[in-house]
Steps between C-alpha positions, in 0.01 A plus 500: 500500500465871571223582732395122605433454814531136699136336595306556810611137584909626439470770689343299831796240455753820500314629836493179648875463387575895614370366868721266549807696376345736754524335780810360478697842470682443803628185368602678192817545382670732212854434269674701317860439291590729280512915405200704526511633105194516306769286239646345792475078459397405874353198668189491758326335703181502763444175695265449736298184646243568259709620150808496305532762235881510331657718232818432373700661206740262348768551257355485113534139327530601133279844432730619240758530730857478346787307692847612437532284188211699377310227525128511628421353839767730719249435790425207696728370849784774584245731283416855625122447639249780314112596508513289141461187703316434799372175659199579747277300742194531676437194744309410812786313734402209602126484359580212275526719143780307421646176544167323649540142525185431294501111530456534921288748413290231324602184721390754780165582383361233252628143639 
């Protein structure tokens, strides 16, 4: 919404978060395929230790798009990629967000 602003509580996290990215500039490390357009479709990506943020344009599935048969869907594989469609991710490499093995995890701490 317009004029919301994140909780006290938010805002620490993001500092405490913002620190860490911080300190790890060094280790920090910048991509970049693609033109430098404002309607360019380009990919990017900053790793570090501490974060993983990726943007990728990819080639439109079936936004209206016409194949040569006229036919909606003239995107997807072999497509031309646009700003239309766009995966992105935000992740913290290897901080267990993803792919935790939650039944060690409970072996590990409640047996």
């Amino acid at each position: 919404m317009p004029g919301t602003r994140a909780s006290p509580r938010a805002d620490a996290h993001a500092d405490v978060k913002m620190k860490e990215v911080e300190e790890h500039l060094d280790d920090t490390y910048f991509y970049w395929i693609g033109e430098t357009k404002d309607s360019s479709a380009f990919y990017y990506r900053v790793h570090s230790p501490v974060v993983l943020i990726e943007y990728d344009a990819q080639s439109p599935i079936a936004y209206g798009n016409k194949d040569s048969s006229g036919n909606g869907g003239g995107g997807g594989m072999g497509g031309t990629p646009s700003q239309d469609h766009i995966h992105t991710i935000i992740r913290t490499p290897n901080g267990a967000d993803y792919g935790i093995d939650l039944l060690k995890l409970h072996l590990e701490n409640d047996h």
